[in-house]
Backbone bond lengths (Angstrom), bond angles and torsions (degrees), N, CA, C in turn:
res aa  C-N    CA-C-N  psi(-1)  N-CA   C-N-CA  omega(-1)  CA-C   N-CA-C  phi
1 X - - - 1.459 - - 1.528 112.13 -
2 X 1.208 128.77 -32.19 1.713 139.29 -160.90 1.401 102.46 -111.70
3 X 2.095 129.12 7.44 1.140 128.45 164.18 1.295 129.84 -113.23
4 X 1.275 135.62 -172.42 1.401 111.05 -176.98 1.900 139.60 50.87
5 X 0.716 117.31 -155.05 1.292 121.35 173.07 1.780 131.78 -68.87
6 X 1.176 128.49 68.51 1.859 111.02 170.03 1.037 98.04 -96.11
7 X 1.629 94.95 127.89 1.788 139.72 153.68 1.559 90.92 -40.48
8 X 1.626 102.08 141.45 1.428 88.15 150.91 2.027 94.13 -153.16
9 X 2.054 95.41 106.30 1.204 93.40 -163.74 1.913 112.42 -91.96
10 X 1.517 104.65 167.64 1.416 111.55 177.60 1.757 119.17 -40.60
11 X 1.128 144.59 143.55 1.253 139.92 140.08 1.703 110.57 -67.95
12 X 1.222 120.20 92.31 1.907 117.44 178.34 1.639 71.16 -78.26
13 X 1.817 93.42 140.29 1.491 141.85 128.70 1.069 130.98 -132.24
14 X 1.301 114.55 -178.83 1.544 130.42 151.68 2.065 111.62 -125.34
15 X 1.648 88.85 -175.22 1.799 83.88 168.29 1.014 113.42 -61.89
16 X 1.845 137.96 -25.42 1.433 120.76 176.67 0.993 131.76 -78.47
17 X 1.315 123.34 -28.87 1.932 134.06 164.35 1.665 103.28 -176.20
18 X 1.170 83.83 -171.54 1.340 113.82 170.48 1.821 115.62 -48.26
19 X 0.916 140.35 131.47 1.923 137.38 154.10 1.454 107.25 -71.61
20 X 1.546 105.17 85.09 1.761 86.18 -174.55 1.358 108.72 -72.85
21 X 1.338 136.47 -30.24 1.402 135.33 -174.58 1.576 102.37 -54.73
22 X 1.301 119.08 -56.03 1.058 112.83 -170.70 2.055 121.08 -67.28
23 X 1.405 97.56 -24.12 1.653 102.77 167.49 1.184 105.73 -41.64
24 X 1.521 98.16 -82.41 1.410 121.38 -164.49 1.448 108.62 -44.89
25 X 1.452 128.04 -31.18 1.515 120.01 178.28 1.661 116.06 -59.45
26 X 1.690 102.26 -46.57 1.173 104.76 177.07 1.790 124.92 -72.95
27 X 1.569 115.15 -5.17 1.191 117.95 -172.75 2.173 92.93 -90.62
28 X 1.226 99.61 -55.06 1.484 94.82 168.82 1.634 123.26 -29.17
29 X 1.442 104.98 -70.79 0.842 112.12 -167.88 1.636 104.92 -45.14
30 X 1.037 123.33 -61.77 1.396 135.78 158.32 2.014 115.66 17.50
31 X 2.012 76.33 -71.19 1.533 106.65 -171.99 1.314 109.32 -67.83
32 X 1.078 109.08 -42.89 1.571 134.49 -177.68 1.804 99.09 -55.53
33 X 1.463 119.82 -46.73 1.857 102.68 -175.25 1.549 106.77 -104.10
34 X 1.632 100.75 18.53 1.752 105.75 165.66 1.519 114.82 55.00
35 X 1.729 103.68 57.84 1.065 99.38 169.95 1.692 121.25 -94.70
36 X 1.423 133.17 171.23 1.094 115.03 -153.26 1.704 107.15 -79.17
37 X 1.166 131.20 -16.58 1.340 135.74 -179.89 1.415 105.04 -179.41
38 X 1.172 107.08 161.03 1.312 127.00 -175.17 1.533 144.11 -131.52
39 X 1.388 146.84 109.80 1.294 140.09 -86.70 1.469 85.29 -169.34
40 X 1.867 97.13 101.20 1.434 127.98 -169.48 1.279 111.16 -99.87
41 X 1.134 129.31 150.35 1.492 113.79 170.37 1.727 124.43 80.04
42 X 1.174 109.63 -23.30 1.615 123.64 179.54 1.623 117.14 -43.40
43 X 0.735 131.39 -173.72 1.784 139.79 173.62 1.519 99.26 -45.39
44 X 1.861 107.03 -60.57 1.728 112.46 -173.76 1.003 101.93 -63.14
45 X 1.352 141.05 -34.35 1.339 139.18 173.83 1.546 141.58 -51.77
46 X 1.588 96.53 -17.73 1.744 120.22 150.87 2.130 80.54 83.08
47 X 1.301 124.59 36.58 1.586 113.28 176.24 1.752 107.91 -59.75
48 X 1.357 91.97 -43.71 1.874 84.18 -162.43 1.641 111.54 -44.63
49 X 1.437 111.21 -39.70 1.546 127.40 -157.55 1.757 93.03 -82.28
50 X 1.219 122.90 -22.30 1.499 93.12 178.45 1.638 130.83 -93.22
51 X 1.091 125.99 -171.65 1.607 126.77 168.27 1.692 119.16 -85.46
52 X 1.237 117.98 150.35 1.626 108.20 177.52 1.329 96.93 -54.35
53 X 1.345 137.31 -55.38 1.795 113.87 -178.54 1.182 100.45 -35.79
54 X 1.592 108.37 -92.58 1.373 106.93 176.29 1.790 135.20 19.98
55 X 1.268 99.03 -65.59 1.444 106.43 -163.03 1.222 100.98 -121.67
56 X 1.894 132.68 14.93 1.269 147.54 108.68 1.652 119.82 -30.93
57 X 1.271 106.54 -63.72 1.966 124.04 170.74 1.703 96.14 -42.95
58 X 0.957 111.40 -84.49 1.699 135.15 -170.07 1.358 97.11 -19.36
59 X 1.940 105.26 -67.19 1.235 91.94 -157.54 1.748 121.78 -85.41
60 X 1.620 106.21 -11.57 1.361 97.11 174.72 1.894 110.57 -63.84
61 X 1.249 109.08 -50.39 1.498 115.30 160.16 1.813 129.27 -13.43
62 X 1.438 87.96 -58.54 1.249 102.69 179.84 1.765 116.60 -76.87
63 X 1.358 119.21 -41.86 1.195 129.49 171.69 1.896 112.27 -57.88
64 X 1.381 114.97 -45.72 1.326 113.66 170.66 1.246 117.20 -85.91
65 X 1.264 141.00 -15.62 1.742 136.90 168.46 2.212 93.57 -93.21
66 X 0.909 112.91 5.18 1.952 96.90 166.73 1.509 113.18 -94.96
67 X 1.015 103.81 0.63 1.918 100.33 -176.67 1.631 100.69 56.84
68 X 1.120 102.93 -125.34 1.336 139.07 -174.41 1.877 132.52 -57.74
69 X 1.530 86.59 -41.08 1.671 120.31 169.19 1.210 129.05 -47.11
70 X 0.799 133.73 74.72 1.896 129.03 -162.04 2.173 99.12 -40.80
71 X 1.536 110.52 150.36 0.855 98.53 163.86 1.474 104.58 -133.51
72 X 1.369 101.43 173.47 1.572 124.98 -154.16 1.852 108.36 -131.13
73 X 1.422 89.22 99.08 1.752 86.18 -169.83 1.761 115.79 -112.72
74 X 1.439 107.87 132.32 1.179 125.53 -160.57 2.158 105.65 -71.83
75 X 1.288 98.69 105.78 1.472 85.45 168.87 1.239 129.53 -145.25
76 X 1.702 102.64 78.39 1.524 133.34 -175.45 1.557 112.22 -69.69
77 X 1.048 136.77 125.37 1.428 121.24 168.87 1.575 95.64 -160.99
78 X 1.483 102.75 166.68 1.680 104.31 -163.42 1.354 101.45 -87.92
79 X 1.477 149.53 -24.63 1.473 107.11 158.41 2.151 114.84 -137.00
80 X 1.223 77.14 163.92 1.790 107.31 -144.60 1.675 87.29 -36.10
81 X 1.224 118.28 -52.59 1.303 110.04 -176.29 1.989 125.60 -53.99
82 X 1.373 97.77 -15.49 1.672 106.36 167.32 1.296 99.28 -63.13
83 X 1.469 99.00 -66.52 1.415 110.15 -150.38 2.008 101.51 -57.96
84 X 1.513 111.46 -42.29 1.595 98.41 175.00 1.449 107.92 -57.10
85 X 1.275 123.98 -37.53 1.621 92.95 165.39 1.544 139.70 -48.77
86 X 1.369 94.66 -60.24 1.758 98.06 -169.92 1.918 96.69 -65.25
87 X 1.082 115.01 -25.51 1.534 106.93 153.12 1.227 130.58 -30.46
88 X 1.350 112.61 -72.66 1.723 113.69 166.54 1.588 110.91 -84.27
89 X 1.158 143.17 33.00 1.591 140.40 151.56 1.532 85.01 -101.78
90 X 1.448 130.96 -71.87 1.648 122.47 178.83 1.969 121.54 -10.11
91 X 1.531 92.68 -70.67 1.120 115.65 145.17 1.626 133.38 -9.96
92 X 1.116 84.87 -91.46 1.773 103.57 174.48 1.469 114.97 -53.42
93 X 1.273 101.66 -6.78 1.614 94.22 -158.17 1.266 80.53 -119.82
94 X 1.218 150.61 35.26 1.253 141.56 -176.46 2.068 132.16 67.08
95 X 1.039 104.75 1.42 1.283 113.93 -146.04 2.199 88.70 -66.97
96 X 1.350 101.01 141.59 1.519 104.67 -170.27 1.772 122.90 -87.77
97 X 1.699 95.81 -5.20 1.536 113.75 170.35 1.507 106.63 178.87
98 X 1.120 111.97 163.37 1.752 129.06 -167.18 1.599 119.18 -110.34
99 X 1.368 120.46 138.11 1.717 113.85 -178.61 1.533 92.85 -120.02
100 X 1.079 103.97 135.73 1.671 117.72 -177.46 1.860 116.81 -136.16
101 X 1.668 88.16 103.00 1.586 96.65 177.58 1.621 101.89 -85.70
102 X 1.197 114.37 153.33 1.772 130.44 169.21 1.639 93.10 -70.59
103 X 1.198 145.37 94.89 1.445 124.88 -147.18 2.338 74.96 -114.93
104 X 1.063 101.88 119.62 1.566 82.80 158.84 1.907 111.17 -148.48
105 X 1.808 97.06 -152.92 1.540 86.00 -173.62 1.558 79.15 -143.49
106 X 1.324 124.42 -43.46 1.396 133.34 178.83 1.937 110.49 -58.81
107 X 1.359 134.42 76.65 1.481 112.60 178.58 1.418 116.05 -11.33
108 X 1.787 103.79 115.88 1.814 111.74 171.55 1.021 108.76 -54.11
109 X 1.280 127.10 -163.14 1.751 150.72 163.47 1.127 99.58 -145.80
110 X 1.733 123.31 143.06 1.480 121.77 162.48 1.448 134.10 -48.23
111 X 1.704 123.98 -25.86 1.106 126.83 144.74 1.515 122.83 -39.24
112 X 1.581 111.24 -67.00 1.202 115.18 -153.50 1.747 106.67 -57.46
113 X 1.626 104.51 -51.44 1.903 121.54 -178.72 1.750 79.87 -43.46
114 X 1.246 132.21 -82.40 1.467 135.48 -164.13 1.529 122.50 -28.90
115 X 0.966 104.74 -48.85 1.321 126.29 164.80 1.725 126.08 -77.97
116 X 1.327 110.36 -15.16 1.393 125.48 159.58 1.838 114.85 -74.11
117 X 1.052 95.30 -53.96 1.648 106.33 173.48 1.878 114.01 -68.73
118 X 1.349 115.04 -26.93 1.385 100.03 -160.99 1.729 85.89 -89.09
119 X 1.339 128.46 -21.32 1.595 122.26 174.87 1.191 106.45 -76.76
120 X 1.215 134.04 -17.89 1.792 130.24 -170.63 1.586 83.63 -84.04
121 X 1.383 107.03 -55.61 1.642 92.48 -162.31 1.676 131.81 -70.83
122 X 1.355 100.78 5.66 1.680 122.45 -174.51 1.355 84.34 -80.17
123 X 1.199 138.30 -41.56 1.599 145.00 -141.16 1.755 114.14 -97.14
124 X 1.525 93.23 -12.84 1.844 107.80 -166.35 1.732 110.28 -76.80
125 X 0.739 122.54 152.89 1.457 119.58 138.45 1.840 106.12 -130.41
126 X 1.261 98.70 29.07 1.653 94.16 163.81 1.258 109.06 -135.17
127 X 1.597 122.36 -179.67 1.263 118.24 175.76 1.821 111.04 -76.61
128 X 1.194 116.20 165.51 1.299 119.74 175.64 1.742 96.40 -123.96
129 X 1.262 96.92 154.10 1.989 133.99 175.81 1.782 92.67 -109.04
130 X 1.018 110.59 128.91 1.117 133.33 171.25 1.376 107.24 -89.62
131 X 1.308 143.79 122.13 1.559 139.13 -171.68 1.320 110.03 -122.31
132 X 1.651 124.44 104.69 1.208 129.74 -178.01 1.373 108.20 -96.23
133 X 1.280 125.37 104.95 1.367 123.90 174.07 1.645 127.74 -154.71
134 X 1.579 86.09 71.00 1.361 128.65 178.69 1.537 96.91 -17.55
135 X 1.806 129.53 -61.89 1.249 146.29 164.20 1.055 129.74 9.14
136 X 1.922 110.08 -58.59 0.984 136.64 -148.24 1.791 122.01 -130.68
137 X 1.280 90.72 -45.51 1.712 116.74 169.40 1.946 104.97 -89.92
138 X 1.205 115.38 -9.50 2.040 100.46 -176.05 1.275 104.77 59.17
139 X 1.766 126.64 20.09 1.551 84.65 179.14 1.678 80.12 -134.94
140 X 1.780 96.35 141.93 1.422 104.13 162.63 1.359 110.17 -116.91
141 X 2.359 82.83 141.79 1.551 92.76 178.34 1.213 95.18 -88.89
142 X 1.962 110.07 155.18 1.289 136.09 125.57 1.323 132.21 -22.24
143 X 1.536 134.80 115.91 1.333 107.25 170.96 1.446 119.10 -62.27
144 X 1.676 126.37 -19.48 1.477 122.43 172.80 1.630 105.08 -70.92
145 X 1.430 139.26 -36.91 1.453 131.90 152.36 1.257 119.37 -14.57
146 X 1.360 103.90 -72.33 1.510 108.89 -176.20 1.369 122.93 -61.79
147 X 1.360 101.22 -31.10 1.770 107.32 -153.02 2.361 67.86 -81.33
148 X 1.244 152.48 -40.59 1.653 130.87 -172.33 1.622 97.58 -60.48
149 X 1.795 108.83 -48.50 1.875 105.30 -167.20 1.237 107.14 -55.28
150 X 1.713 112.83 -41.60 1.393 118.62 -173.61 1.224 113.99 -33.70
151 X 1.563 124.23 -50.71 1.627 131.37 -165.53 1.235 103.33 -92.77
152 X 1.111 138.89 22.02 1.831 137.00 163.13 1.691 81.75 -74.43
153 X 1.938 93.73 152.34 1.079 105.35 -167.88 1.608 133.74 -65.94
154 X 1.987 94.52 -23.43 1.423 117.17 -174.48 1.333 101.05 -101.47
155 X 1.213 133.71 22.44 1.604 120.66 -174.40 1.949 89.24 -98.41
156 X 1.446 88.40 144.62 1.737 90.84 172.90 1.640 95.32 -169.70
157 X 1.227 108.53 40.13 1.618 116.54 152.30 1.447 105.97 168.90
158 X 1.811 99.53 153.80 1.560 116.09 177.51 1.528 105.54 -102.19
159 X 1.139 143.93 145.60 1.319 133.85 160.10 1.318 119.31 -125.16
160 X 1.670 110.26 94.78 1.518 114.56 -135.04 1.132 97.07 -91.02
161 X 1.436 143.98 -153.51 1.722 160.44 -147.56 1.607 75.22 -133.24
162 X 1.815 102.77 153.63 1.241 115.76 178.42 1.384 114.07 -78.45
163 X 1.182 119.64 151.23 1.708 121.69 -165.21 1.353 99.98 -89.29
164 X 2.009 95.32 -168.45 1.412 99.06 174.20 1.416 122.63 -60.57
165 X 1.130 139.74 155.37 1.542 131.44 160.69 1.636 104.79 -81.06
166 X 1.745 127.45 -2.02 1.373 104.02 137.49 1.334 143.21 -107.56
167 X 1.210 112.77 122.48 1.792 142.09 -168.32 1.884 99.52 -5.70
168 X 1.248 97.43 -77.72 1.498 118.74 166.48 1.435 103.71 11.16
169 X 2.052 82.95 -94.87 1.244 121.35 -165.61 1.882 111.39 -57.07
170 X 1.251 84.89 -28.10 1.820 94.61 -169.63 2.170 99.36 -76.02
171 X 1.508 109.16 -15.92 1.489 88.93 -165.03 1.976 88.56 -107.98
172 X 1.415 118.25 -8.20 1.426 100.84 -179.75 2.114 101.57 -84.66
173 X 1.499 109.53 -14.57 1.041 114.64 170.40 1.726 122.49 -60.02
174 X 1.417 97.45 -36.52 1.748 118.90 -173.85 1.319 95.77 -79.22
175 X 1.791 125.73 -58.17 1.688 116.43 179.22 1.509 115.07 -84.19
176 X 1.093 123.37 4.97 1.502 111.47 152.67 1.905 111.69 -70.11
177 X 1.135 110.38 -54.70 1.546 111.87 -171.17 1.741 106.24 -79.15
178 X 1.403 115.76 -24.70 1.567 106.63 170.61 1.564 105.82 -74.26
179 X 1.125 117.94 5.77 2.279 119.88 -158.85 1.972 74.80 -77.48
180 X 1.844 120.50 -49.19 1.195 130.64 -132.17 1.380 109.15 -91.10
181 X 1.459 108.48 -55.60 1.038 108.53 167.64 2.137 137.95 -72.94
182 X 1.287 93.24 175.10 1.978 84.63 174.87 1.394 105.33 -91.37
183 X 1.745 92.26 169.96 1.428 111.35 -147.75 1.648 98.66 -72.47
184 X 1.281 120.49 -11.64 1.634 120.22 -173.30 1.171 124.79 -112.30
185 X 2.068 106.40 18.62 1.146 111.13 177.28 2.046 99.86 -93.43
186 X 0.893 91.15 158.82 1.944 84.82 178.74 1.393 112.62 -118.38
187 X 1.246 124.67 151.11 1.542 132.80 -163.96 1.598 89.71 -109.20
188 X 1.732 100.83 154.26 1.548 99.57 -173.06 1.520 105.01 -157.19
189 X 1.215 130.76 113.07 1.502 131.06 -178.78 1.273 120.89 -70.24
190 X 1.165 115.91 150.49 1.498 102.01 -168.41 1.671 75.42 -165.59
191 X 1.831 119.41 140.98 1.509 128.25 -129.12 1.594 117.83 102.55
192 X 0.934 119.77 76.15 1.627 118.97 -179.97 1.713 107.62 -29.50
193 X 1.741 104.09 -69.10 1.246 105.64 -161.89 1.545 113.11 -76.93
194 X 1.097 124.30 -6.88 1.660 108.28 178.93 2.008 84.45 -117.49
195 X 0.848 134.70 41.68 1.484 141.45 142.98 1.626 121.80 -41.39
196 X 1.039 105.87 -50.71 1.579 116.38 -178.10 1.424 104.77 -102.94
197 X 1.020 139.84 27.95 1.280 148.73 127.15 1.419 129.09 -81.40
198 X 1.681 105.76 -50.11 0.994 97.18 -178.95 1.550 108.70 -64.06
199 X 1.608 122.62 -48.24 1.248 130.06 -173.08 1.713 117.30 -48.42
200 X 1.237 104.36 -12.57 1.857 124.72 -178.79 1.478 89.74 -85.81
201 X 1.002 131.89 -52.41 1.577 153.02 -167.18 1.253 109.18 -33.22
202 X 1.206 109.56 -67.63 1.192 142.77 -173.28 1.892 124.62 145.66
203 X 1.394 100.71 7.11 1.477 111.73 178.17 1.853 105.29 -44.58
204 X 1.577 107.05 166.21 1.650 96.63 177.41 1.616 88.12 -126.02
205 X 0.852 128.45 9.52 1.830 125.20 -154.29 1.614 99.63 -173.78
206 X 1.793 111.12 125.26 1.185 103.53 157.71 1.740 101.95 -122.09
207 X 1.176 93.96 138.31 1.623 117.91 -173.47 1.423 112.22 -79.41
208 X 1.559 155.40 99.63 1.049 111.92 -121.21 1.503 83.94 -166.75
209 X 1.001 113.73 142.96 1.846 140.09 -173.49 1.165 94.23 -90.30
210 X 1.763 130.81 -85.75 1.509 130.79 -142.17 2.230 85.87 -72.57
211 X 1.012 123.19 6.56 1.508 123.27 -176.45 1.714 97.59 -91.46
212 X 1.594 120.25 -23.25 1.339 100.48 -159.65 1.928 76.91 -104.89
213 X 0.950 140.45 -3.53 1.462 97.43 165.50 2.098 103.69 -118.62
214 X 0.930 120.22 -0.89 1.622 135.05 179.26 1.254 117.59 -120.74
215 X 1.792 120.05 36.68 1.317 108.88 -177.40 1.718 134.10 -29.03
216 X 1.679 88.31 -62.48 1.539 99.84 -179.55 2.094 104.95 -47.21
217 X 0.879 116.26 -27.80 1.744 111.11 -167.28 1.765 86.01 -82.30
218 X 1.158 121.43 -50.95 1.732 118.86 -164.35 1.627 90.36 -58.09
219 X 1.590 125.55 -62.01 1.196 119.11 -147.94 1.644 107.10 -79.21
220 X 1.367 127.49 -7.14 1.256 108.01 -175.05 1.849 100.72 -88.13
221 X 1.496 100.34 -11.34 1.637 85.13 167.66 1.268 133.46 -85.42
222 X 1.240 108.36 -14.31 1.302 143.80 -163.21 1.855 98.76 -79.32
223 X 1.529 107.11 -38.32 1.733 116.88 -156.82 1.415 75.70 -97.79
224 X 1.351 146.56 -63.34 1.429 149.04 -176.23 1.913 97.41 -28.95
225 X 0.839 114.21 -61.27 1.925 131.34 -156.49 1.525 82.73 -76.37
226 X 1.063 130.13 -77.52 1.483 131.47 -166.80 1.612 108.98 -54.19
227 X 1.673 130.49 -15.67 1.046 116.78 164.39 1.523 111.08 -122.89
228 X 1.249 115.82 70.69 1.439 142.19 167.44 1.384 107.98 46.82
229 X 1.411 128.16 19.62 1.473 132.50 -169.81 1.788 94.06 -100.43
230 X 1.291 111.38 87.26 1.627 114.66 178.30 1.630 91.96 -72.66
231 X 1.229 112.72 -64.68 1.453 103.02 -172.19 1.496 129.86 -46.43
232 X 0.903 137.88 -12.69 1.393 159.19 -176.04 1.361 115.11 -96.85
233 X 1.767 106.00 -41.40 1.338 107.12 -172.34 1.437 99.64 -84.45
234 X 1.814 136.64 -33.83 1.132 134.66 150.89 1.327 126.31 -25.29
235 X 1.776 113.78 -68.86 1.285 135.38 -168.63 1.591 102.93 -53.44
236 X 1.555 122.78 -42.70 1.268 126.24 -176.90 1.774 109.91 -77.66
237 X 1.131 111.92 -5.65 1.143 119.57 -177.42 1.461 108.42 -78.52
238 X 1.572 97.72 -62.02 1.547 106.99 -158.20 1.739 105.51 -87.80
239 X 1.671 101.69 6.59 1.860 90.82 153.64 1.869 111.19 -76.31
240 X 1.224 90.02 -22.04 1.859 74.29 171.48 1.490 119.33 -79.98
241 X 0.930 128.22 -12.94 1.495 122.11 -174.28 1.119 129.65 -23.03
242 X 1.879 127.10 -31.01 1.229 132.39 142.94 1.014 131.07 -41.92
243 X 1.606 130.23 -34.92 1.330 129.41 -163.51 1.976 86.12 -105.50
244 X 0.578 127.27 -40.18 1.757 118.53 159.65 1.101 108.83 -48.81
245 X 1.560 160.86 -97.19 1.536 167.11 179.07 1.391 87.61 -15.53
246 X 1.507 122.52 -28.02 1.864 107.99 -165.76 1.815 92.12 -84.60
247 X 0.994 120.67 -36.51 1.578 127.34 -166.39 1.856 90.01 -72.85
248 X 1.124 109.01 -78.60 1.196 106.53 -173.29 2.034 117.71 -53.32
249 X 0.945 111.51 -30.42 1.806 98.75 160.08 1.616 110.90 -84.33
250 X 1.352 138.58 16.67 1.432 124.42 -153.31 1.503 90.38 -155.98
251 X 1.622 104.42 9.51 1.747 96.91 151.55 1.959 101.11 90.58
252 X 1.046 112.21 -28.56 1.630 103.34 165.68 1.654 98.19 150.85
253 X 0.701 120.84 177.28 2.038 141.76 -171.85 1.577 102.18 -46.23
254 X 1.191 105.73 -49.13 1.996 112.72 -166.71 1.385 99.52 -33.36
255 X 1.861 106.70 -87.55 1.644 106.50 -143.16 1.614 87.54 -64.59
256 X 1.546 149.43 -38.60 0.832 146.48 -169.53 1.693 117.47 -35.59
257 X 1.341 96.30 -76.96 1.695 115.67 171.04 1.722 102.98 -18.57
258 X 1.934 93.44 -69.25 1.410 124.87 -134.96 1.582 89.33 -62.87
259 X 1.538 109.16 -47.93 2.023 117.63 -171.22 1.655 96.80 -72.52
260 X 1.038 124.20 5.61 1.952 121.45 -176.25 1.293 88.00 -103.18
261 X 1.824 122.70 -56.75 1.514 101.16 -170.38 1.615 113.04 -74.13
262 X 1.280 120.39 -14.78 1.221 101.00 171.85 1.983 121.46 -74.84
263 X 0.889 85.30 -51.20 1.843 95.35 153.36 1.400 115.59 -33.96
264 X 0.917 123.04 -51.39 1.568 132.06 169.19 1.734 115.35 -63.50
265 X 1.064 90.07 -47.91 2.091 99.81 170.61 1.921 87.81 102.70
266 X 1.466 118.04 18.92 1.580 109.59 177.09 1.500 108.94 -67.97
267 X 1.193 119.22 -17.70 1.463 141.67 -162.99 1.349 124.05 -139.14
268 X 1.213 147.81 158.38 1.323 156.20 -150.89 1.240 101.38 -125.62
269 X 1.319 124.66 125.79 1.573 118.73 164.82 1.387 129.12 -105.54
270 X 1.296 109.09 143.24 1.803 146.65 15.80 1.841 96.51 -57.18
271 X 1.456 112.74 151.41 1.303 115.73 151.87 1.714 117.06 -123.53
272 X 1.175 108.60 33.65 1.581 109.74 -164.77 1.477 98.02 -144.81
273 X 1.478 109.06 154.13 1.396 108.37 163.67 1.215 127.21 -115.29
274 X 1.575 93.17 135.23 1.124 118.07 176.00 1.773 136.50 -41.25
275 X 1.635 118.11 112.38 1.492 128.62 30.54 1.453 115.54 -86.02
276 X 0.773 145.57 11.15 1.600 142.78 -177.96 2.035 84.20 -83.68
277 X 1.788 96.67 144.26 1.499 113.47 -168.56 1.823 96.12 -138.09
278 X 0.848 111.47 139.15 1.619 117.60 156.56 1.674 103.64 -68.69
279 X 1.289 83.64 169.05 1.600 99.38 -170.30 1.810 106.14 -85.60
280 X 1.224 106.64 125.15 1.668 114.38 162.24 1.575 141.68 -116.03
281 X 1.116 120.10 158.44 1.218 108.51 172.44 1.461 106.98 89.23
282 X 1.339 113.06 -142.89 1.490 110.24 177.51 1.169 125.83 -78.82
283 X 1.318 111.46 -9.94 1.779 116.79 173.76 1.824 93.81 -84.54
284 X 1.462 123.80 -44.71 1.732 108.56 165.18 1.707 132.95 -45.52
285 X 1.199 98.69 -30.70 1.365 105.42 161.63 1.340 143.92 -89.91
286 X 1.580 100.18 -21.67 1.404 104.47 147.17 1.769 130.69 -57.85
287 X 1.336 116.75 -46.07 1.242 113.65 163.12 1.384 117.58 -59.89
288 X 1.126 124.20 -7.12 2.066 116.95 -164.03 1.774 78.92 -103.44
289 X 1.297 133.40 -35.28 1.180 113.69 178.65 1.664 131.61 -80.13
290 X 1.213 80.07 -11.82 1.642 102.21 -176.13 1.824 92.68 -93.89
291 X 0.720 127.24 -20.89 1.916 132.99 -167.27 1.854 83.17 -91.06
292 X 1.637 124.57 -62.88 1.060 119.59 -174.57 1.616 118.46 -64.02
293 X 1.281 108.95 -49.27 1.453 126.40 167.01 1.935 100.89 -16.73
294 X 1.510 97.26 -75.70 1.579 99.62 -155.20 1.435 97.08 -100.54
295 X 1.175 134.83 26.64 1.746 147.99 155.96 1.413 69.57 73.85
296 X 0.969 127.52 139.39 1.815 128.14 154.92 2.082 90.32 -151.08
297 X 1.492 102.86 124.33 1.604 117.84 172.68 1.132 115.54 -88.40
């Protein structure tokens, strides 16, 4: 579940709820190009903005349209006692492992995140994903942080900030934080465009946005890296470079993804909630050419 490839697809809404038809299409599809797990609820997943129903709906949804696919459900919220809830609804609903951001508003302390994780994990009977995403949450981990969360009993992956884009630098980055942690926790990239670096690196898992609506494009880089073909897994990389320059001028992966699946018709528009907007105008057409540009399905 914590190697290879997790999807991690859009939540489509509007102000009235959720599009469950349309979830579930994109979680299928998912199952359907056999990716290795799949990763609900995440940043692309729009979690902060919904209600515990809310992201109750999602995940039973998601658990019955994955078949086979283990899924991986995001349940960040600012305090510990939220988050032990949507813990046991995760749970209840089948979900096959957990991603847990330090989500706050108050600046953490390394105690406190430490002490956030060792009560989530008293509460598990699944594995937990550790979600580092400095980005979004303001808080950066320590590699000595991780290497204490690492050894909670349910931790069995990191899903670190994207590395250097040089190799080097990107694999003393991977054996500094593997020195800390145990041997059965798994490292996992998450960064579209330095993805196949990290996975060259020594990453075991890339966590992955352009994977939850373009499986087949995420996983053939993904199968390239996992069978020692760096060059290949590069070469397939750097045909996207367009659809990267779109993330990086357009503020990060979200509206990007979100204005491609609507472009695509995978989604209904608006697919985001509000204030968050898909992209329009001439930045919308830049992605439909960049979507046509590099054929992307």
């Amino acid at each position: 579940m914590f190697t290879g490839l997790s999807a991690f697809p859009l939540t489509p809404m509007n102000e009235q709820g959720i599009r469950e038809d349309e979830f579930s299409n994109l979680v299928e599809r998912l199952a359907k190009a056999q990716v290795d797990s799949i990763g609900v609820l995440g940043s692309t997943g729009s979690y902060a903005y919904l209600s515990r129903e809310e992201r109750t709906r999602v995940t039973q949804l998601a658990v019955s349209s994955a078949g086979n696919v283990p899924v991986i459900i995001g349940i960040g919220a600012l305090r510990t006692r939220d988050v032990l809830a949507l813990a046991e609804d995760a749970q209840k609903a089948g979900a096959s492992g957990i991603l847990l951001a330090p989500v706050s508003y108050q600046k953490l302390t390394d105690d406190e995140v430490f002490s956030h994780y060792e009560t989530v994990c008293r509460s598990l009977s699944v594995p937990l994903c550790v979600y580092d995403n400095p980005g979004t949450t303001h808080f950066t981990f320590s590699d000595e942080l991780h290497g204490r969360i690492a050894h909670l009993p349910q931790v069995r992956s990191i899903k670190i900030p994207p590395v250097s884009t040089d190799i080097n630098a990107a694999r003393e980055r991977i054996a500094r934080l593997r020195a800390l942690i145990p041997e059965d926790v798994t490292l996992g990239i998450s960064g579209d465009a330095v993805a196949s670096t990290g996975l060259i690196a020594g990453c075991d898992s890339w966590y992955s946005v352009l994977g939850g609506l373009f499986p087949e494009t995420a996983l053939a880089i993904t199968r390239a890296a996992q069978a020692g073909d760096a060059q290949m897994a590069q070469r397939l990389s750097d045909q996207l470079e367009p659809f990267w320059a779109l993330y990086r001028e357009y503020g990060g992966s979200l509206r990007v993804i979100a204005t491609a699946a609507e472009i695509l018709g995978k989604v209904s528009t608006p697919c985001l909630p509000l204030p968050l907007n898909t992209l329009q105008d001439n930045q919308r057409s830049r992605v439909e050419q960049v979507v046509e540009q590099l054929d992307l399905r």
